[in-house]
py3Dmol code that shows the C-alpha trace and the ligand (Angstrom):
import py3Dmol

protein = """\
ATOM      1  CA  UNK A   1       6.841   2.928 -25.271  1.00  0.00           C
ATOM      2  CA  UNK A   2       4.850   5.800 -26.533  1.00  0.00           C
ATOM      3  CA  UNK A   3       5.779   8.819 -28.759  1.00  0.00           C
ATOM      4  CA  UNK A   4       6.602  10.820 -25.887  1.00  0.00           C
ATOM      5  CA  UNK A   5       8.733   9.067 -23.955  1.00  0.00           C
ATOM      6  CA  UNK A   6      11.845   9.906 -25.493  1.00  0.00           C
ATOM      7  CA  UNK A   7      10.646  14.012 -24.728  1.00  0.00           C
ATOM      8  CA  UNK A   8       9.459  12.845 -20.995  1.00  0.00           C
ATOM      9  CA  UNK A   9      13.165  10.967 -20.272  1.00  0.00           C
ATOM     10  CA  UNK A  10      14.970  13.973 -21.471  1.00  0.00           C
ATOM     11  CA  UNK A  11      12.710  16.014 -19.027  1.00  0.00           C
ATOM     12  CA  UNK A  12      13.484  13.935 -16.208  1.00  0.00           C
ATOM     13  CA  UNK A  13      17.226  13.882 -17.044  1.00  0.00           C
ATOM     14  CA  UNK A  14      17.435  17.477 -17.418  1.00  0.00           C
ATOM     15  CA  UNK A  15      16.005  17.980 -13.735  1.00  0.00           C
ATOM     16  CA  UNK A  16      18.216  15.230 -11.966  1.00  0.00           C
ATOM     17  CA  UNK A  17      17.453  16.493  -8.339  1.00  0.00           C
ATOM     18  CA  UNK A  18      13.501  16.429  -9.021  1.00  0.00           C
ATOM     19  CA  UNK A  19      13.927  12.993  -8.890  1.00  0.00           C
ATOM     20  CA  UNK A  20      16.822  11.925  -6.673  1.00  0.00           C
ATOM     21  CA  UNK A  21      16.095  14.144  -3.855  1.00  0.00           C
ATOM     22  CA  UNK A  22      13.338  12.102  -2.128  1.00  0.00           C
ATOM     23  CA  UNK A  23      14.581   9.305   0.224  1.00  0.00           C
ATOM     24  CA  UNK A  24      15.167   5.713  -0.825  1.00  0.00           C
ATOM     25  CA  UNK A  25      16.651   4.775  -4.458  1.00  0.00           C
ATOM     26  CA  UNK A  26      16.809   6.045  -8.192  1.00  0.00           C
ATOM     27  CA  UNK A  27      13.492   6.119 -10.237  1.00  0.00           C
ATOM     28  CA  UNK A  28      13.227   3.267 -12.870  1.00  0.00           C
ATOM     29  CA  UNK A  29      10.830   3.518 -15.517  1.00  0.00           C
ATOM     30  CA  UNK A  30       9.014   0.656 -15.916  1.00  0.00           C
ATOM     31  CA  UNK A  31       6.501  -0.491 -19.299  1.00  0.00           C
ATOM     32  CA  UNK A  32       3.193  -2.250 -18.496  1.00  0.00           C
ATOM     33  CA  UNK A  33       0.302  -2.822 -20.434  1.00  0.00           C
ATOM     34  CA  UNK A  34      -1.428  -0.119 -19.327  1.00  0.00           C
ATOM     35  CA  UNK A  35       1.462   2.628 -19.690  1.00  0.00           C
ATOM     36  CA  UNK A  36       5.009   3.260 -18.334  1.00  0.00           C
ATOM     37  CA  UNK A  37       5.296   3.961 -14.945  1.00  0.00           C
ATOM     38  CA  UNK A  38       7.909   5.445 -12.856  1.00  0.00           C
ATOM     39  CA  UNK A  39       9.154   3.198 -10.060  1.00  0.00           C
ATOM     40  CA  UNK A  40      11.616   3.908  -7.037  1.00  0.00           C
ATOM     41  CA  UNK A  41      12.335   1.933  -4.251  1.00  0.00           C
ATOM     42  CA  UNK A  42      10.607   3.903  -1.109  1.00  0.00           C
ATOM     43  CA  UNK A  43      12.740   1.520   1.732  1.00  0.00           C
ATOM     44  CA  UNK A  44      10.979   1.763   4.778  1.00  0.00           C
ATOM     45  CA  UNK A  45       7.534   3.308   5.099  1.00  0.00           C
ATOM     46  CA  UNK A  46       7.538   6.331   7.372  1.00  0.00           C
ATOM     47  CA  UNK A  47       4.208   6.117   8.146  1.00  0.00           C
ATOM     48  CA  UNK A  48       1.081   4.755   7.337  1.00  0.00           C
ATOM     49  CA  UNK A  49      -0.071   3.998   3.160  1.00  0.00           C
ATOM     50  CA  UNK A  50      -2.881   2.411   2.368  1.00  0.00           C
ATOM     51  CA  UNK A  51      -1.510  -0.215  -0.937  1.00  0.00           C
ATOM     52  CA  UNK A  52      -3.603   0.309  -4.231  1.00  0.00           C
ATOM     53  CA  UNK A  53      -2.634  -3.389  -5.434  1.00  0.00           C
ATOM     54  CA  UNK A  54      -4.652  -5.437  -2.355  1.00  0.00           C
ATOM     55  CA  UNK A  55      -6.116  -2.346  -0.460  1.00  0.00           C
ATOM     56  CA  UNK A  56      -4.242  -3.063   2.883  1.00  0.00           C
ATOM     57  CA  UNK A  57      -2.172  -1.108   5.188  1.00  0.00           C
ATOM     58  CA  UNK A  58       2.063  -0.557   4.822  1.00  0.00           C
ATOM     59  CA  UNK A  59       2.806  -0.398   8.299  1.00  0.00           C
ATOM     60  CA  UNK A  60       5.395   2.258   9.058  1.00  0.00           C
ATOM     61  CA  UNK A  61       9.384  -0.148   8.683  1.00  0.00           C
ATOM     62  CA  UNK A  62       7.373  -1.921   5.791  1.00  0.00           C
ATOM     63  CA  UNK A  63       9.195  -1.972   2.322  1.00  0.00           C
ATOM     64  CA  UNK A  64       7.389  -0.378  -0.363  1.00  0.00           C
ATOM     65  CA  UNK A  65       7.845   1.104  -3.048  1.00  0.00           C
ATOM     66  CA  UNK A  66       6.377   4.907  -4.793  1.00  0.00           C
ATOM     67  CA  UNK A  67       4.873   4.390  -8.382  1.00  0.00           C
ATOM     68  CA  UNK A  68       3.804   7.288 -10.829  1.00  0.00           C
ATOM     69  CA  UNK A  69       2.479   8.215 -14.105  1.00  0.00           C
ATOM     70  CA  UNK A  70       5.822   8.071 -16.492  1.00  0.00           C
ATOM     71  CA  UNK A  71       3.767  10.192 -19.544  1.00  0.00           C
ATOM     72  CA  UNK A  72       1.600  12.272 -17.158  1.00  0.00           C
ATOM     73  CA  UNK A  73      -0.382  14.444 -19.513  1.00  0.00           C
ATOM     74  CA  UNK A  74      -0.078  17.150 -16.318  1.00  0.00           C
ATOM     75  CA  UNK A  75       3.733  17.161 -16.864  1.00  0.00           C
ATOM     76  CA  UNK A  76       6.644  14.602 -14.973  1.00  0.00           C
ATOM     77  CA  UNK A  77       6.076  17.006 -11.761  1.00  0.00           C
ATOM     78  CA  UNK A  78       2.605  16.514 -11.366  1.00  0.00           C
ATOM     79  CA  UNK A  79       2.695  12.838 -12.547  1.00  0.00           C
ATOM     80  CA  UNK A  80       5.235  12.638  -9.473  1.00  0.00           C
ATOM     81  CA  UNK A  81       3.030  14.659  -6.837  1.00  0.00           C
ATOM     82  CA  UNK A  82       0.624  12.091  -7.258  1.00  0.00           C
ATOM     83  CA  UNK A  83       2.832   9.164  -6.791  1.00  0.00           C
ATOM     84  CA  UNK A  84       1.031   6.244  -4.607  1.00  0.00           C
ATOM     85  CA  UNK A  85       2.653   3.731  -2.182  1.00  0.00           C
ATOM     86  CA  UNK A  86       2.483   0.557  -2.908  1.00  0.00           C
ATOM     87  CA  UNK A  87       3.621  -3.203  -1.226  1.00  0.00           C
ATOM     88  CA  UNK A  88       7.044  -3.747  -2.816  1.00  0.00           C
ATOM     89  CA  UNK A  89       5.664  -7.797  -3.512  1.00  0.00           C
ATOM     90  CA  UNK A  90       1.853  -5.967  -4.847  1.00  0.00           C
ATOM     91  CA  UNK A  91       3.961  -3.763  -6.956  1.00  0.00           C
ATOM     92  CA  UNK A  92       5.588  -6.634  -8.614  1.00  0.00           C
ATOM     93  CA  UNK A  93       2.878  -9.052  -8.675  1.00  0.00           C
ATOM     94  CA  UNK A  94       1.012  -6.091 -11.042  1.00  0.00           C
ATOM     95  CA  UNK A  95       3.993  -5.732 -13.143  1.00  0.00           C
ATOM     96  CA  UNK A  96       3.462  -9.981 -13.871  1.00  0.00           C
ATOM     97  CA  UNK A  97       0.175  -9.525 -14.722  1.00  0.00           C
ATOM     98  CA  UNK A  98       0.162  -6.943 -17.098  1.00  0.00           C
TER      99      UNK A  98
END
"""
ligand_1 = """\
1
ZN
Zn -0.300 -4.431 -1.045
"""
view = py3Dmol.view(width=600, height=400)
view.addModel(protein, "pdb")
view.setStyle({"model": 0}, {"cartoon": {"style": "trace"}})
view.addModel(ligand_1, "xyz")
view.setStyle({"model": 1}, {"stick": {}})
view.zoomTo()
view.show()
C-alpha cells in the first residue's frame, strides 16, 4: 500500500453513502501490482459492458463486477466515476496474475 492510502480510506469512510449507494455489494479494496483498486460486486449487469480483461461483451443478467482507481490522483469521486465493468472470473484471473 502506498503513502496515501491510509488518507484515501479515511476519505471513503467519512462519505459512507458515496460508496454504498450504488446497487450490488460493499466496495473492497483490493492491492495488485500495479496499484490498489477498489472492487464491488456489480450482481447482474443491467445492460450491456464491454470487459477490459478479454475485450468481450457482459450480457445484461451476467455477473460482473465495477473496479476503480483506489489512490485516484483526481480524488476517490472521480477515481469512482470512472469505474469499468469487468467479468467477475476476468476480474479475478487479473488479480492472479499480478
Ligand atoms: Zn471478461
Amino acid at each position: 500500500m502506498g503513502r496515501r492510502s491510509r488518507r484515501a480510506q479515511r476519505a471513503l469512510e467519512a462519505k459512507p453513502l458515496d460508496v454504498a449507494r450504488a446497487r450490488g455489494g460493499f466496495a473492497m479494496r483490493q492491492s495488485a501490482g500495479d496499484g490498489d483498486w477498489m472492487v464491488r460486486p456489480a450482481g447482474p449487469a443491467a445492460k450491456r459492458y464491454t470487459c477490459p480483461g478479454c475485450g468481450r461483451t457482459i450480457e445484461p443478467g451476467m455477473d460482473n463486477v465495477t473496479v476503480w482507481e483506489a489512490d485516484s490522483l483526481l480524488g476517490p469521486e472521480v477515481g469512482m466515476e470512472l469505474r469499468r465493468h469487468w467479468h467477475t472470473a476476468c476480474w479475478y484471473a487479473r488479480a492472479r496474475r499480478h
